[in-house]
C-alpha positions in Angstrom: -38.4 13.6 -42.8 -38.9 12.1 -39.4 -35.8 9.6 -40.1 -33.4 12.8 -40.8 -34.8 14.6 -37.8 -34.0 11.5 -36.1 -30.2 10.9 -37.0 -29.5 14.8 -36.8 -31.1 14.4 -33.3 -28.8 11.3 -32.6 -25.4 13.4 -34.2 -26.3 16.6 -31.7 -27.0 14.1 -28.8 -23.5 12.5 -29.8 -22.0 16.2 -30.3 -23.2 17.3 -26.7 -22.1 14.0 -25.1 -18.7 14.6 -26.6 -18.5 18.0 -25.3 -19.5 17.0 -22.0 -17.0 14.6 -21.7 -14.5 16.7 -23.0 -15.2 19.5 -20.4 -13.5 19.4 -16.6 -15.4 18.7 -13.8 -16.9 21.5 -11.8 -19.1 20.1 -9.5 -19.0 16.7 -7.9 -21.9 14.7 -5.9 -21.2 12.6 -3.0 -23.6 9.8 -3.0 -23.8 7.4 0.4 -26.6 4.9 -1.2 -24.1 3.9 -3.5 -21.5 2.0 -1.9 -18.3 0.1 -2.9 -15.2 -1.4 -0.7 -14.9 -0.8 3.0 -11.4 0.0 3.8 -9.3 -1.6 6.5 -6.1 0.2 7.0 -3.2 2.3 5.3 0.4 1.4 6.3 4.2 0.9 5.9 6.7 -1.2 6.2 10.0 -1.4 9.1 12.5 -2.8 6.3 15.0 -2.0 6.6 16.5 0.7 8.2 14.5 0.9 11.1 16.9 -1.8 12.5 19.4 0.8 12.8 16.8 3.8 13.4 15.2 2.5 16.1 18.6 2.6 17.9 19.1 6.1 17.1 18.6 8.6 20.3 15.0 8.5 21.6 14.1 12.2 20.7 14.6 11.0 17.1 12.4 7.9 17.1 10.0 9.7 18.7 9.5 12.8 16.2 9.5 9.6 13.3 7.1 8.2 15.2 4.9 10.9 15.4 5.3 11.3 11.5 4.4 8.0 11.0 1.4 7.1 13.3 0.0 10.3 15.4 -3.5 10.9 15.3 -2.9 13.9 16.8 -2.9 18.0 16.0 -0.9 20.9 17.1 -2.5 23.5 18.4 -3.5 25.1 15.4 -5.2 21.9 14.6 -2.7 20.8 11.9 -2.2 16.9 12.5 1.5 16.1 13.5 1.3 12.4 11.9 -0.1 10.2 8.9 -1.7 8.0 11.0 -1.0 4.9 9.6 -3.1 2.0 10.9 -0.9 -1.2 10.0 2.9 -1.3 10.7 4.6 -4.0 8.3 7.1 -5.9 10.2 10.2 -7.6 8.3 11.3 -11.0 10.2 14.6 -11.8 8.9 16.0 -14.7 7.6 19.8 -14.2 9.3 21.9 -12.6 6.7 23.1 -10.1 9.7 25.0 -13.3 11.6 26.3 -14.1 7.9 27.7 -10.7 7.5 29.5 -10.7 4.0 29.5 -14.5 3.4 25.8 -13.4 3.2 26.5 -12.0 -0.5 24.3 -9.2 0.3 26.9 -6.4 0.2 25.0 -3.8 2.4 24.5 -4.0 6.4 21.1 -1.9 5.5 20.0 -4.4 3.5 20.3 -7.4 5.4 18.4 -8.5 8.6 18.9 -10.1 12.1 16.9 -13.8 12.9 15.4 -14.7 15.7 16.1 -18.4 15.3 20.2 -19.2 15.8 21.7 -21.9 14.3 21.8 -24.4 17.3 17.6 -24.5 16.8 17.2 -21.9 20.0 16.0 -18.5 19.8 17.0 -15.2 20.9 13.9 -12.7 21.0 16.3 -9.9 21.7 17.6 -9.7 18.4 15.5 -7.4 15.6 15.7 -4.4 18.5 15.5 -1.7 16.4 12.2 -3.0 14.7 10.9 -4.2 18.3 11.8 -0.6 19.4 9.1 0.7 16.7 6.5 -1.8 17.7 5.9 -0.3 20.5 6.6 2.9 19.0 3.1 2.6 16.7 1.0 0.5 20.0 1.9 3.7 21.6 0.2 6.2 19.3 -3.0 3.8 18.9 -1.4 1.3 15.7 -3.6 -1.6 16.7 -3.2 -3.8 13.7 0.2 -5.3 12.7 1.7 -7.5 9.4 4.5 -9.6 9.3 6.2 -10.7 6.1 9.3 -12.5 5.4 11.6 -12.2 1.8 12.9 -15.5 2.7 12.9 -18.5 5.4 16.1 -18.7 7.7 18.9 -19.4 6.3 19.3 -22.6 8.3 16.2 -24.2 6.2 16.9 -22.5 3.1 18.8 -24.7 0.3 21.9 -22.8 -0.5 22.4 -21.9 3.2 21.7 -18.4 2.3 19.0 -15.7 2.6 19.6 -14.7 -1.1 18.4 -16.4 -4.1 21.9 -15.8 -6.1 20.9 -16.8 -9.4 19.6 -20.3 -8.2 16.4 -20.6 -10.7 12.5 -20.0 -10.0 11.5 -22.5 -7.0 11.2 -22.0 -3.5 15.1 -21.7 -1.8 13.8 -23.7 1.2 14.8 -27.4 1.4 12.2 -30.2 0.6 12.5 -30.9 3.9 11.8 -28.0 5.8 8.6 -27.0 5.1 7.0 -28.0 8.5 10.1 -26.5 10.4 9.5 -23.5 8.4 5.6 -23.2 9.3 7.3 -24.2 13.1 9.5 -21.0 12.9 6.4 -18.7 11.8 4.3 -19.6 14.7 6.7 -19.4 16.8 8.1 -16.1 16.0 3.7 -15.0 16.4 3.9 -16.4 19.7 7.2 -14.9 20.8 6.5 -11.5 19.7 3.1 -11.8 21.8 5.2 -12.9 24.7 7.9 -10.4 24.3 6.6 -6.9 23.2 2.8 -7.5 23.9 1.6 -7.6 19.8 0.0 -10.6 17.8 0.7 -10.3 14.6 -2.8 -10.1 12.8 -1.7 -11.5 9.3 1.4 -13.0 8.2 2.3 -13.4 4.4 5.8 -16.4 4.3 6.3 -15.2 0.8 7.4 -11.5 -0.7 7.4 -11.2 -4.8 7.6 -15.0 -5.9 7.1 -14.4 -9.4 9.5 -11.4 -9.2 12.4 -12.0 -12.0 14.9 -10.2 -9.2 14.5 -12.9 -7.1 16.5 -14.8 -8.9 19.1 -12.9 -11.0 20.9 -11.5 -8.2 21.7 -11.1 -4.0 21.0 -6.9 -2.9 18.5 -8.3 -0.5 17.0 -11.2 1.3 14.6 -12.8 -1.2 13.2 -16.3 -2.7 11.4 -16.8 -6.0 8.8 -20.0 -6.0 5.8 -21.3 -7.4 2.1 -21.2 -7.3 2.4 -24.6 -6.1 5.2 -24.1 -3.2 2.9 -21.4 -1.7 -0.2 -23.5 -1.8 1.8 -26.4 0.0 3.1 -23.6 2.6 0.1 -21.8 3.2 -1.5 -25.3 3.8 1.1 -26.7 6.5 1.4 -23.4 7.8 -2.5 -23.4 8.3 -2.4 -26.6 10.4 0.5 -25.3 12.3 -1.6 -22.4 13.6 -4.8 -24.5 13.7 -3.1 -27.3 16.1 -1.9 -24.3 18.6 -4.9 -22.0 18.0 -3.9 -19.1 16.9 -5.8 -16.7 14.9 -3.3 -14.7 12.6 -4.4 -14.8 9.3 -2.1 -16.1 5.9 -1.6 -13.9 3.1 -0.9 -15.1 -0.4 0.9 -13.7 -2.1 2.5 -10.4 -2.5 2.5 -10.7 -5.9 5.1 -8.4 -7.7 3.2 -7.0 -10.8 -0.9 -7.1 -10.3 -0.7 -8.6 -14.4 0.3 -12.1 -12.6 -2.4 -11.6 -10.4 -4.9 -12.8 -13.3 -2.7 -13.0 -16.1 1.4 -14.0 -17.0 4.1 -11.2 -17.2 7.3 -12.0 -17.4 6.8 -15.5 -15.7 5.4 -18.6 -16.7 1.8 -20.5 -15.9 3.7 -21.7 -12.7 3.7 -17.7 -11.1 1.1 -16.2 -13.0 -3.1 -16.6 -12.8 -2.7 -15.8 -8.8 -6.3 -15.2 -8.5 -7.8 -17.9 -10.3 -5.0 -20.5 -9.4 -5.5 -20.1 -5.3 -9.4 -19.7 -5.6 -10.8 -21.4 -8.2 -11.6 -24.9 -6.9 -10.5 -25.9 -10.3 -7.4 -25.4 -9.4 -7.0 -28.5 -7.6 -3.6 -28.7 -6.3 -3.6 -25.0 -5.7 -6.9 -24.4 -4.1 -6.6 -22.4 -1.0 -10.0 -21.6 -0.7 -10.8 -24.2 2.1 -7.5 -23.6 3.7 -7.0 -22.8 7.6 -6.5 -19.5 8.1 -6.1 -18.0 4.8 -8.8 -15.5 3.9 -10.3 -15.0 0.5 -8.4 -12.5 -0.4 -5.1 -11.8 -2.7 -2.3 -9.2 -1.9 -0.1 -7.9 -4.7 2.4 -4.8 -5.3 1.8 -2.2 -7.8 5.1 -2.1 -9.2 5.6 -2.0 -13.1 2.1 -0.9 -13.8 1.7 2.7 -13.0 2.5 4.2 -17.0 1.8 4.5 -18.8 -1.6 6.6 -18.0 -3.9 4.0 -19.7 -2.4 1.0 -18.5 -2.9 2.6 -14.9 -6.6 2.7 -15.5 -6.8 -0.4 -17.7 -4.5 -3.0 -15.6 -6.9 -2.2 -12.5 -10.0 -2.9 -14.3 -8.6 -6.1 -15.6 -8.1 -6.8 -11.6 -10.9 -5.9 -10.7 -13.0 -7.8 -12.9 -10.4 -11.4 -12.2 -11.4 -10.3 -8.4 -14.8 -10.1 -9.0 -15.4 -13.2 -11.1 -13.6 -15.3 -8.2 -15.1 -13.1 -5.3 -12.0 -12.2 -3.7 -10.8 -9.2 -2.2 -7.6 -7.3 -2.7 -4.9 -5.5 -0.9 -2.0 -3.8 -2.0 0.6 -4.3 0.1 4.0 -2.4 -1.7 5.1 -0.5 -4.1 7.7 2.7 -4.4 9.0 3.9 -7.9 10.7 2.0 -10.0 12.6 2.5 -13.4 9.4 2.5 -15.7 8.2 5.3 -13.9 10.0 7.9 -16.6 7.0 10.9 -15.7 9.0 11.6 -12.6 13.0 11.2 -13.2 12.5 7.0 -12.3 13.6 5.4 -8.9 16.7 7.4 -9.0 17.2 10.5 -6.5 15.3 11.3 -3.3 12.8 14.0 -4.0 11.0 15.7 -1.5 8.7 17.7 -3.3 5.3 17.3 -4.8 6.4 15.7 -8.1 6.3 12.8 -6.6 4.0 13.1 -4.2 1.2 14.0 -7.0 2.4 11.1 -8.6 2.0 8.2 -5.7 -1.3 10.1 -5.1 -2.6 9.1 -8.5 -1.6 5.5 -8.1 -3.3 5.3 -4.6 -6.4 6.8 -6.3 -6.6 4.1 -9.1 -5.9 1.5 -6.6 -8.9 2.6 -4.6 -11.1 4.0 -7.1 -10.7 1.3 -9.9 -9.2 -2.1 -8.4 -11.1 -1.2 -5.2 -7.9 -2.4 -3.0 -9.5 -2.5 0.7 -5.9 -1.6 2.2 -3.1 0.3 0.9 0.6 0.0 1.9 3.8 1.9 1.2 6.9 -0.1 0.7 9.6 1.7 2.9 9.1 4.4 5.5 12.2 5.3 6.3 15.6 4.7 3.8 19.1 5.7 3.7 19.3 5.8 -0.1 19.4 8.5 -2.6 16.3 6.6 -4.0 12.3 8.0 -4.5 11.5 4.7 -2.5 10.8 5.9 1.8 8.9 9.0 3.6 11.5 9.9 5.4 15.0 9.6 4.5 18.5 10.0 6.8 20.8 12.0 5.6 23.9 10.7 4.0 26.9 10.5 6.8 24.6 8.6 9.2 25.8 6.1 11.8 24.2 3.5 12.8 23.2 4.8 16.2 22.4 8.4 15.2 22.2 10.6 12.2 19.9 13.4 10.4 16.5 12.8 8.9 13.7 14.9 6.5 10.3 14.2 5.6 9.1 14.5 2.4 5.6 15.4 0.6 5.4 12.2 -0.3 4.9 11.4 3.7 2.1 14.2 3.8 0.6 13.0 0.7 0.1 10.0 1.7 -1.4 11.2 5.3 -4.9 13.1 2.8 -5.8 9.3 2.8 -4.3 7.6 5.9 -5.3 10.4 8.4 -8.4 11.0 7.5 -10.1 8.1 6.1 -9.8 5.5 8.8 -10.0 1.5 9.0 -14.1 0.7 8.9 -14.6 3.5 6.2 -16.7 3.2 3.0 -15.7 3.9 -0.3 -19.0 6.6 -1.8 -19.8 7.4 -5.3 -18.6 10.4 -6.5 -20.3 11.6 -10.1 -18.8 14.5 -11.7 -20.4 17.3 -13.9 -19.4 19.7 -15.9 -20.9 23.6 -16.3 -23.6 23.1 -18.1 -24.8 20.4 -15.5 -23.8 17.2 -17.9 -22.5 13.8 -16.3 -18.8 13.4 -17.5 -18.1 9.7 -17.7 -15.3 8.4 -15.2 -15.2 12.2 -14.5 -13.8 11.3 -11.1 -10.6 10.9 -12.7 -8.7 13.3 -14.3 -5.5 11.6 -14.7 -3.7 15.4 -15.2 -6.7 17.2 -13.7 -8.1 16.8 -10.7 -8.7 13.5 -9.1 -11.5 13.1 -6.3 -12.7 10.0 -4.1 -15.3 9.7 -0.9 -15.2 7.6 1.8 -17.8 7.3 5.2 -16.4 6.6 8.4 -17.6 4.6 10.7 -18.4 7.5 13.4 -20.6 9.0 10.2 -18.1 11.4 9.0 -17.4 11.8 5.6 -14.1 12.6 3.6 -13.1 13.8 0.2 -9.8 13.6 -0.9 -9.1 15.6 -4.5 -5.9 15.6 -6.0 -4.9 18.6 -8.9 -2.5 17.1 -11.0 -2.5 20.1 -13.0 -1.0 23.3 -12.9 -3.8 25.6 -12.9 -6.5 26.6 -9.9 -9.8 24.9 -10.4 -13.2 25.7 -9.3 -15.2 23.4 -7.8 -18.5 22.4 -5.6 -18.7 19.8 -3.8 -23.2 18.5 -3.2 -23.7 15.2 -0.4 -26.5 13.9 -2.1 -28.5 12.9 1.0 -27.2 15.7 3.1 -28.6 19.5 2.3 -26.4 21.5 5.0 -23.0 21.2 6.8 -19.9 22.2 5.6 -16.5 20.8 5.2 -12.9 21.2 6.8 -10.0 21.4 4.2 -6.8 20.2 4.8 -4.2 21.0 2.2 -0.9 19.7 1.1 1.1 21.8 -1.0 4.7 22.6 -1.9 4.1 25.8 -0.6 6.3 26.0 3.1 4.0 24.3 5.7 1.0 22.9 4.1 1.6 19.5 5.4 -2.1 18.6 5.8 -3.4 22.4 6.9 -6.3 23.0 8.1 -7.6 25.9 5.2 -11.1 26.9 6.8 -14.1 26.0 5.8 -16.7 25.2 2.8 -20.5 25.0 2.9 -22.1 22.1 0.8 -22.7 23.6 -2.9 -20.2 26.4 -2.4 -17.7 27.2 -5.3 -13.9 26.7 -3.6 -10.9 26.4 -5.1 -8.2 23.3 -5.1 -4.5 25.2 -6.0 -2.1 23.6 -8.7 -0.3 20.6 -7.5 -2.0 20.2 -4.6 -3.6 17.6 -3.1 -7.1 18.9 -0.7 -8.7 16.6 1.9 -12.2 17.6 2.8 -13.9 16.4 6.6 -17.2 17.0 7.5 -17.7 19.2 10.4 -21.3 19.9 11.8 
């Protein structure tokens, strides 16, 4: 009797978990014991058209500007900006100077090089991108990237910045390598000189296991091997060493996070990122004890975002690769690609909230489940009709002028960037469901609602929820180790205006509502 009391006890046990778990979440508890990643910065890259952008009248750079990098708000307290805290700047390799001999067939494509054939250098030339620079030191950007898609075309081996079909090494001459590292330290120390900004990290390598990189010339770009970075990063670390400076070598913006601790679509010689640069195993390959390179990988989410299970499961693979080597993780690109069927693929601008749901979900995962400390857009501003900038320019536009629009996928971005600022903490967030049960990974609702915490360092916490779905949901929000306060909500919505608005107010524990394909950021006011 007792043993069939016990198993129907188990099957109702297993019945009400099962419920539970299939329920929604209606109340979520902020907890600031538990603790995860601190974050360092949100940002966006300069490639390419801000070469041509940054020429544009100055009215115009300004209102991008302000787009991109105000901390600021109107005075209805709406913020006028993202705030992006890291600006990615793209030092080119010289396929401008080549023009078409270059094989890249676009002018916005390619990009200027400081260093000119005769071994001198010009640190006029990369205006535009200078221009915006200053642009973000002016509106309180105080952290900057730079990142190369190849070495100048003087050191390169086919005398071009494109790859063109070449094969899977390194397209810089076996020669070249310390007048390469010579180049990067320079360029740090000219920028310094010039506009008044050290660069803060500097990554010589962009998607080196990336197939593209060597089937074809759209863009400056060079495939190579684990063991061509690890020699690079090394001579590049005694270069900066011997003239002290302090800007720190990423490795190795890695083009699908599965090379990162496994092979896809490469061989052993691109794939195992993780354990090949930190595992002192890895003898010839061990960066570890390097000058100047941190313990820490950077990689691009491209590829990996469907479908739904793959974008939970790949970043728990990462995760646990990062863990076991006790590295930490950045990622440092992505925009959408061809895979990504849920929204139409790469293929026409869109400026609505399809796809701004849809990046939102990816920088959740990122965060929530491979616990990436920094999160970076790939372009901010592009000319194409292509889902892959925040702002794009209109068709019909010169070089030196021309229209522009922002999109959702700007604002979006600016629920994470805005509010949750470099020195924030990453909180536990448990989800339950109405009758009071713990829903397992109930954070995540990958068509439901979505919701994260972070802590500032000034003590301020922030709650970004996304709803994925297309009905209102009803939610509390509980800080665990806070009774009282009440929170700010921000709103971005395809409804005209709601670009981050300010919504009013909600007291801790009282039932609120986050509108259909909508994304709601939540600051604690006291």
């Amino acid at each position: 009797m007792k043993n069939n009391l016990l198993i129907l006890t188990t099957i109702l046990c297993l019945f009400v978990c099962t419920i539970a778990e299939a329920q929604p979440a209606v109340h979520y508890l902020i907890d600031n014991s538990r603790k995860y990643q601190t974050m360092d910065h949100f940002g966006a890259s300069d490639a390419w058209s801000t070469q041509f952008v940054g020429l544009w009248p100055q009215e115009k750079q300004n209102q991008i500007a302000d787009w991109l990098f105000s901390t600021e708000n109107d005075v209805n307290g709406q913020p006028k900006g993202i705030g992006l805290s890291l600006w990615r700047f793209n030092v080119g390799a010289g396929s401008t100077e080549q023009g078409e001999a270059s094989q890249i067939g676009s002018v916005w494509t390619r990009a200027e090089c400081f260093l000119q054939a005769d071994g001198t250098y010009d640190w006029e030339k990369q205006k535009g991108q200078r221009n915006f620079l200053r642009l973000a030191k002016e509106r309180g950007v105080n952290k900057y990237l730079a990142f190369l898609n190849s070495p100048p075309v003087h050191f390169t081996q086919n005398g071009l910045a494109t790859n063109t079909g070449r094969g899977g090494t390194f397209n810089l001459r076996p020669d070249s390598y310390t007048k390469y590292a010579v180049f990067l330290a320079d360029v740090v120390e000219g920028m310094e000189k010039k506009e008044g900004i050290r660069f803060d990290y500097l990554c010589p390598f962009n998607e080196p296991d990336g197939h593209w990189n060597w089937t074809g010339p759209k863009q400056e770009g060079t495939p190579a091997t684990n063991r061509e970075i690890a020699h690079m990063a090394r001579i590049l670390g005694k270069e900066f060493v011997h003239r002290n400076i302090d800007t720190r070598i990423l490795v190795n913006e890695t083009s699908d996070y599965r090379n990162m601790f496994d092979t896809h679509m490469v061989d052993w010689q691109r794939g195992y990122a993780i354990r090949t640069f930190f595992s002192p195993d890895s003898v010839s390959t061990y960066l570890g004890n390097a000058p100047n390179v941190p313990r820490m990988i950077v990689g691009h989410s491209y590829w990996t975002n469907t479908p739904l299970e793959s974008l939970r499961s790949i970043r728990r693979q990462l995760r646990d690769t990062l863990d076991r080597y006790h590295v930490d993780f950045w990622q440092t690109e992505t925009c959408i690609m061809s895979n990504d069927n849920e929204i139409g693929s790469g293929g026409k601008f869109d400026r609505t909230m399809k796809t701004a749901l849809y990046v939102a979900r990816i920088v959740h995962h990122d965060l929530v489940y491979a616990q990436a400390k920094s999160w970076q857009w790939w372009r901010s501003i592009g000319e194409k009709d292509y889902k892959d900038c925040l702002i794009r320019v209109y068709p019909g536009s010169t070089l030196l002028n021309g229209r522009f629009e922002d999109s959702k996928l700007l604002w979006a971005l600016g629920n994470y960037s805005r509010f949750v600022r470099p020195g924030a903490v990453r909180l536990s967030v448990s989800a339950f469901d109405r009758i009071n049960q713990f829903i397992p990974d109930g954070d995540t609702e990958q068509t439901g609602l979505m919701c994260s915490a972070y802590e500032n360092s000034d003590g301020s916490q922030v709650v970004v929820i996304l709803n994925y779905g297309n009905q209102d949901r009803v939610i509390t929000l509980d800080q665990k180790t806070r009774s009282t306060g009440k929170w700010q909500q921000y709103r971005t919505s395809d409804r005209e205006g709601e670009n981050l608005k300010p919504v009013g107010y909600v007291s801790n524990k009282q039932k609120f509502i986050i509108p259909p394909r909508a994304i709601v950021s939540l600051v604690t006011s006291y």
